[in-house]
C-alpha positions in Angstrom: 133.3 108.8 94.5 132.7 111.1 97.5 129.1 112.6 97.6 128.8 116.1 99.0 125.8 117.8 100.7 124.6 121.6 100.9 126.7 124.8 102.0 126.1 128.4 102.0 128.8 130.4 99.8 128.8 133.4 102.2 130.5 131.7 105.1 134.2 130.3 105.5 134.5 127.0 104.1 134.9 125.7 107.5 131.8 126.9 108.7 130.1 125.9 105.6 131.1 122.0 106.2 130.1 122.5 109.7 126.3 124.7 109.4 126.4 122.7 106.1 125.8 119.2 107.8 123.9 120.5 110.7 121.0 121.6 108.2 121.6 118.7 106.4 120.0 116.6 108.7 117.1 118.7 109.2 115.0 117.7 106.6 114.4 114.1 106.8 113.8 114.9 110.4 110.4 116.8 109.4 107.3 115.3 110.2 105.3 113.9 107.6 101.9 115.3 106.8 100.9 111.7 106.1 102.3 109.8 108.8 100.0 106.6 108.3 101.1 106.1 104.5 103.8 103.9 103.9 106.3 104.0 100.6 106.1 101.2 98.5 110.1 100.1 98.1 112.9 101.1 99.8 114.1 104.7 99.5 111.2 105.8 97.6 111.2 108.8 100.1 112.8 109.8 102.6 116.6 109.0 101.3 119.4 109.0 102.7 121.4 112.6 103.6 124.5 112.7 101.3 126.9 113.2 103.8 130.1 116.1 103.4 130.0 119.0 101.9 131.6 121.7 99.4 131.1 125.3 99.3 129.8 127.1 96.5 129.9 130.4 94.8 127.0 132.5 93.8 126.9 135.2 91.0 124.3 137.2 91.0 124.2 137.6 86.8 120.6 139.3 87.0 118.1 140.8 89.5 114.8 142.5 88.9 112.9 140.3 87.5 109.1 139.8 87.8 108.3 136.2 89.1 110.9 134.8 86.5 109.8 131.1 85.5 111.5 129.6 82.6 115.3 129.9 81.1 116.7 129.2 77.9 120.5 129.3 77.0 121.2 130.8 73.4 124.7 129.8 71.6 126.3 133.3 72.3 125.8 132.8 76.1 122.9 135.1 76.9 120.0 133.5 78.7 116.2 134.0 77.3 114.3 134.5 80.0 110.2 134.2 80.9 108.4 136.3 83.6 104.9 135.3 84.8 103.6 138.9 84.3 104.1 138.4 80.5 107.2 139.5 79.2 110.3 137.5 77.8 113.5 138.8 78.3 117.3 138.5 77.4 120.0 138.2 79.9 123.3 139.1 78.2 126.3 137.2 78.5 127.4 140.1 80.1 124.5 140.2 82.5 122.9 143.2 80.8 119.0 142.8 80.9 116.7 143.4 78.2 113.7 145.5 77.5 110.4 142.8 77.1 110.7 141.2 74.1 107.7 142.0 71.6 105.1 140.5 69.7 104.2 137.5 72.4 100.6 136.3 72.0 97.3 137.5 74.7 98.2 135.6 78.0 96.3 135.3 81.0 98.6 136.6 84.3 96.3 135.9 86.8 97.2 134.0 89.9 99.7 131.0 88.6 98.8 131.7 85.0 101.3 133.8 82.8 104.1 133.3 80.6 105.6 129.9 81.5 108.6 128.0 80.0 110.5 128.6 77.0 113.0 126.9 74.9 115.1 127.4 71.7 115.5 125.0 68.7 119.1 123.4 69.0 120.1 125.0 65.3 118.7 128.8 67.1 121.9 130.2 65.4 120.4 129.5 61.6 116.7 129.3 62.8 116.1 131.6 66.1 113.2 129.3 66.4 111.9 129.8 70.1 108.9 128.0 71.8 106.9 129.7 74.5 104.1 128.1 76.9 101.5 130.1 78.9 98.2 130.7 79.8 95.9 131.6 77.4 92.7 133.5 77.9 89.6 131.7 76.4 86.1 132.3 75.7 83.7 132.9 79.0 86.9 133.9 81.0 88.1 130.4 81.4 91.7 129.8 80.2 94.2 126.8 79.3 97.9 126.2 79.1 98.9 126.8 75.5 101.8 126.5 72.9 103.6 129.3 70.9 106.0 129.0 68.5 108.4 131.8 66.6 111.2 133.1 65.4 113.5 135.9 67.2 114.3 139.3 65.5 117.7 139.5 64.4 117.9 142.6 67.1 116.5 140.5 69.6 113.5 142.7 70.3 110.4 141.1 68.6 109.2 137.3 68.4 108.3 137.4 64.6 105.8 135.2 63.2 103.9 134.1 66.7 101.5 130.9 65.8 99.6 129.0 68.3 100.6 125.4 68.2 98.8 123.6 70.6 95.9 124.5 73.3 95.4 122.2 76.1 91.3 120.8 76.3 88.9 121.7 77.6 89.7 125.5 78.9 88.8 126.0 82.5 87.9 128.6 85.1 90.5 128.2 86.8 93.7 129.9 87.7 95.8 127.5 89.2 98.1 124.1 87.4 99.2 124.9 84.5 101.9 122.7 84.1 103.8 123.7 82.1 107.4 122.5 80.7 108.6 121.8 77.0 111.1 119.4 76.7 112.4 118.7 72.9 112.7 114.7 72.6 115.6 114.7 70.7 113.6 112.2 68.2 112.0 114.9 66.5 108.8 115.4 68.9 108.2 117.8 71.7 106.8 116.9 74.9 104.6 119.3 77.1 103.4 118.8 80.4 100.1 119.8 82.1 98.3 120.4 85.1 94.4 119.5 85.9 93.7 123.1 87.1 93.4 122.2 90.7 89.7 122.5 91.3 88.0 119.2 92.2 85.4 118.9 89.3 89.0 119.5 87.1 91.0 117.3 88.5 89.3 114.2 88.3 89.9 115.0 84.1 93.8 114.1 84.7 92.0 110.0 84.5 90.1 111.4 81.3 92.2 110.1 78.1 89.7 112.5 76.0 91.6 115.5 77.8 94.6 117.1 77.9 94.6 117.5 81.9 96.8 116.1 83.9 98.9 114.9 80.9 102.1 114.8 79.6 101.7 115.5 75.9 103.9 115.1 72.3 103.7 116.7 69.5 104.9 117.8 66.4 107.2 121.1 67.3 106.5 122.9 64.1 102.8 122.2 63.6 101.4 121.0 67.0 100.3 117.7 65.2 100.1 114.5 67.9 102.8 112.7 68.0 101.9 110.5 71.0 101.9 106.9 72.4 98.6 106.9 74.4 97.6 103.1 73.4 94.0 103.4 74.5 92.0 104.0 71.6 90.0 106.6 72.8 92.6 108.8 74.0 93.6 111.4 72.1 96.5 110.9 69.4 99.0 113.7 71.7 98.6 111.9 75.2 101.9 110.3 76.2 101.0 109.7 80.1 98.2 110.7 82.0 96.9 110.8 85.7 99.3 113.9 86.8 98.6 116.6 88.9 100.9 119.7 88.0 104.0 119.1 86.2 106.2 122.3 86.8 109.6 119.9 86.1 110.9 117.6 82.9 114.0 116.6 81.6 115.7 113.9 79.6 118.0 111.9 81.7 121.5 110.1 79.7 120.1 108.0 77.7 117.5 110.5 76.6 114.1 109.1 78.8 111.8 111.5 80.3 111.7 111.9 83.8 109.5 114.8 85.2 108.4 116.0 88.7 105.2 117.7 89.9 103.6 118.8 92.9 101.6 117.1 95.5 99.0 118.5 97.2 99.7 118.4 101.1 102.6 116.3 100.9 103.0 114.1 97.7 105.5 115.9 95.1 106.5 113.4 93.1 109.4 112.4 90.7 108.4 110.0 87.3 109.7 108.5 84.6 106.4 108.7 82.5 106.0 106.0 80.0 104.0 106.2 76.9 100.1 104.8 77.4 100.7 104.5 81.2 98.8 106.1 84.3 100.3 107.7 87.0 97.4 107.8 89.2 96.8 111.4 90.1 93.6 111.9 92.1 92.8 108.2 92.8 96.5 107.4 94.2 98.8 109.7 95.8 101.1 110.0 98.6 99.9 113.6 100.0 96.8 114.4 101.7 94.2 117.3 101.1 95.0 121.2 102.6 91.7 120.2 104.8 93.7 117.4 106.2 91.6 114.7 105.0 92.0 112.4 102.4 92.4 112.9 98.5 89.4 110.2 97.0 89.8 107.0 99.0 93.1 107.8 100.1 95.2 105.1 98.7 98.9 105.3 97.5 99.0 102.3 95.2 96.5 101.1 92.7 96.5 98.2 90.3 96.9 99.8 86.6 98.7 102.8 88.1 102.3 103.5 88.3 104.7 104.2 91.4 106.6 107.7 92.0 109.9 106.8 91.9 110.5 109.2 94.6 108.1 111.5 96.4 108.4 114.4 99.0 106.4 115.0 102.3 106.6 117.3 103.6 106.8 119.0 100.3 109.5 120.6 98.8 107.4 122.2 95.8 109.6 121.6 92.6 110.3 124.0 90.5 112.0 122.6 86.9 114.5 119.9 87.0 117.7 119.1 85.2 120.4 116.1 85.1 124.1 117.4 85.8 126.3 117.0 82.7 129.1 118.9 82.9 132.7 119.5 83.4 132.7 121.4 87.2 130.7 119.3 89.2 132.4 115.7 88.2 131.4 114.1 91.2 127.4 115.1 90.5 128.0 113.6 87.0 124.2 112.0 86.4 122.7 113.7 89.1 119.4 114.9 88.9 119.1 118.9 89.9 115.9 120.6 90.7 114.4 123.5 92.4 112.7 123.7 95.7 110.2 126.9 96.3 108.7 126.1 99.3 112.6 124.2 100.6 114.3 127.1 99.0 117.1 125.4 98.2 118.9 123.5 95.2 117.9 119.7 95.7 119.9 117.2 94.4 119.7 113.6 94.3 122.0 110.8 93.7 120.5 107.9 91.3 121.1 104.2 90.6 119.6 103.2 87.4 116.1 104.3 88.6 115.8 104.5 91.7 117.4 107.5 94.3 119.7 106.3 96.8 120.8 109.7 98.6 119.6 113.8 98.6 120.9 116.2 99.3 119.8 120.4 99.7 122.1 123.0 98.8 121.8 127.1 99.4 119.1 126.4 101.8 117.9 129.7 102.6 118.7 131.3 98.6 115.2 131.6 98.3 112.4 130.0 95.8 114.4 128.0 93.4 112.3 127.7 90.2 114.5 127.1 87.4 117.5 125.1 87.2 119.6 124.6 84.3 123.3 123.7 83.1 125.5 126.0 81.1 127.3 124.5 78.4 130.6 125.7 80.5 129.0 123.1 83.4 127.9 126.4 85.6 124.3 125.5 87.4 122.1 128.6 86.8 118.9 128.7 89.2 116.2 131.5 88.8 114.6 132.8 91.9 110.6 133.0 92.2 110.0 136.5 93.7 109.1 139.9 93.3 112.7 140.6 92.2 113.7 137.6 91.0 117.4 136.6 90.3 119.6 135.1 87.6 121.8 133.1 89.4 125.3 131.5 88.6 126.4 128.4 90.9 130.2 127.5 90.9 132.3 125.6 93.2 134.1 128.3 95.2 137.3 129.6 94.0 136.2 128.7 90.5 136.1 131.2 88.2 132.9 132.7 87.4 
C-alpha cells in the first residue's frame, strides 16, 4: 500500500508532489521545546514522514462563521454546526447557511468558553435528538463545561425541550480548558471529555477522582446518570479516565475503543487510548514544559501508576477533534487516524499498527486552524476552520467530484 503525504490543491499536481515533500520534511526538523526529555518506545514522537504525495481538492461549502468548533452530519446531508459565540447552525446540503438555531441554554462565551461540540442520535431521522456541550455560567462568575440535550424543530429553527444533563464539578473561575468532546459509545453510554481549567490551583484537580477535571467521563445520554468504570472507590460513579489536561479530540477507532487527544502545554499534545479506572498522568507526568520555560511539577515524563501517550507532539501541533478514516475515497488511509492542527494549520494524519503510530504525515499546510475533522458518509473529509470567518470545508482527491 503506498502512503502519501501533504499537498496544496491550488498548485499543478506536479508542483504539489514537489512543494509537497519539501514541507514534508520540515516538521520533524523543528526543535523541540524539551530537548532533554526522551520518549519512552520507539516512535512515540517524532514518526516517520509518510513519503509521496496526492493532491487534493478543496470546496469551500461554507464561510462566515464565528470561531466554528464542533460538526455534526444529519441523514439528509446538511451539517449542524457549533460557533463558540453561542449559536448552532445548519449547513445545507446545498451549502446554504442558517439563521442561529433557537432555544440553546445561558452559555458563557468568554475567552475559550462558548458553545463547544455537538452531536446527533444515530436514529436523528425519527428522534432529532441532538446533544450540545458548552460552558455554562455558574454562581460567583465561575463556570464549568456542561451537557445539553434536545430535540430539533421539525423547521430546523428551535432546539425544543433543552435539559441540562450533566455539569462538570466543581465550577471554576476560569476561562480556559474546557474540553470538551461527546463521543456516543456505541454500547449505549456517552463519553465526554474535560479539561482542568488551566490555572495551577485547578489543575492539580485532574489527579482528584472526587472531580470531574481533567476527566474523561460516561454517562447515561438521556439522563446524565454515571455510567463509568472509575474502579477507585472514591471516585465518582461517571469517571472513566482521569489525569488529562484539555481534551479538545475523541473518537472510536474500528473496533469501537476510545482514543482521544489533548493539548500539552509548551510542547506535550498527546494522543490516548484512555482505559476505564486508569491515570494518564496530567500535571505530575508530561512531555511538554511550562510557557515560563521551566518545568511542569518535578518534570518527569513517566511515572509508576500512570499511563504512556501513545504519541505526543513537540513542538505542538494543538489538536483540534480527531477522527479515524473510513470511507470509500481515501482507500489507501483506510484506519488512519485524521485530526486537526491549529497552531500546524494543517490536516495531520497518521498511519497506525495496532497501537502504536509508525508514520505522519500534514496535509494543506497553510489552510489555516483546523478544528474539526470529520468523514462524510460519501467518504469526503470535512475540516472546519478556527477563525473570525471560519470555513466549512470539503476535502476530495483532486479530479473527484465534489
Amino acid at each position: 500500500m503506498s502512503r502519501l503525504s501533504p499537498s496544496m490543491t491550488a498548485m499543478t499536481a506536479a508542483a504539489a508532489l514537489l512543494a509537497g515533500s519539501a514541507v514534508a520534511q520540515d516538521f520533524n526538523a523543528a526543535a523541540p521545546n524539551a530537548p532533554d526529555q526522551q520518549p519512552a518506545f520507539e516512535n512515540q514522537t517524532r514518526a516517520p514522514v509518510l513519503e509521496g504525495d496526492v493532491a487534493l481538492d478543496q470546496t469551500v461549502i461554507a464561510e462566515g462563521l464565528d470561531h466554528p468548533w464542533g460538526l455534526a452530519e444529519l441523514p439528509d446531508g446538511a451539517w449542524l454546526v457549533t460557533e463558540r459565540a453561542g449559536n448552532l447552525r445548519m449547513v445545507g446540503a446545498d451549502g446554504a447557511l442558517s439563521d442561529p438555531i433557537g432555544g440553546l441554554p445561558d452559555i458563557d462565551t468568554r475567552d475559550q468558553g462558548g458553545l463547544l461540540d455537538v452531536t446527533v442520535a444515530e436514529d436523528f431521522a425519527d428522534t432529532r435528538r441532538v446533544w450540545i456541550s458548552f460552558a455554562q455560567p455558574r454562581d460567583g462568575g465561575k463556570t464549568a463545561t456542561a451537557v445539553a440535550t434536545g430535540t430539533l424543530s421539525a423547521d430546523n429553527g428551535t432546539l425544543e425541550g433543552v435539559e441540562v444533563i450533566w455539569q462538570q464539578q466543581p465550577a471554576w473561575d476560569s476561562t480556559k480548558h474546557y474540553g470538551s468532546v461527546l463521543i456516543h459509545d456505541g454500547q449505549g453510554g456517552l463519553f465526554v471529555t474535560t479539561g482542568e481549567r488551566s490555572v495551577p490551583d485547578a489543575r492539580v484537580l485532574s489527579q482528584n477522582v472526587t472531580t470531574t477535571l481533567g476527566k474523561v467521563v460516561r454517562i447515561d445520554p438521556e439522563t446524565g446518570a454515571p455510567m463509568g468504570d472509575p474502579g477507585v472507590a472514591e471516585a465518582l460513579p461517571e469517571i472513566w479516565s482521569w489525569g488529562h489536561r484539555n481534551i479538545q479530540g475523541a473518537a472510536l477507532d474500528g473496533q469501537g475503543r476510545l482514543w482521544t487527544i489533548e493539548h500539552g502545554p509548551k510542547g506535550g499534545d498527546e494522543l490516548n487510548r484512555p482505559q476505564a479506572g486508569r491515570n494518564y498522568g496530567w500535571p505530575r507526568v508530561t512531555y511538554g514544559i511550562d510557557y515560563s520555560g521551566g518545568p511542569i511539577g518535578e518534570g518527569i515524563t513517566q511515572l509508576e501508576g500512570t499511563e504512556q501517550p501513545v504519541y505526543y507532539w513537540d513542538p505542538v501541533i494543538a489538536p483540534g477533534q480527531m477522527t479515524f478514516y473510513d470511507g470509500a475515497m481515501f482507500p489507501d488511509w483506510q484506519g488512519d487516524l485524521l485530526t486537526g492542527g491549529l497552531k500546524a494549520g494543517a490536516l495531520v494524519r497518521l498511519e497506525l499498527d495496532g497501537d502504536r503510530v509508525t508514520g505522519e504525515a500534514r496535509h494543506l499546510q497553510g489552510i489555516g486552524r483546523v478544528r474539526e475533522v470529520a468523514v462524510a458518509r460519501d467518504g469526503a473529509i470535512m475540516l472546519l476552520t478556527d477563525e473570525d470567518n471560519g470555513k466549512l470545508i470539503r476535502v476530495t482527491p483532486a479530479g473527484e467530484a465534489s
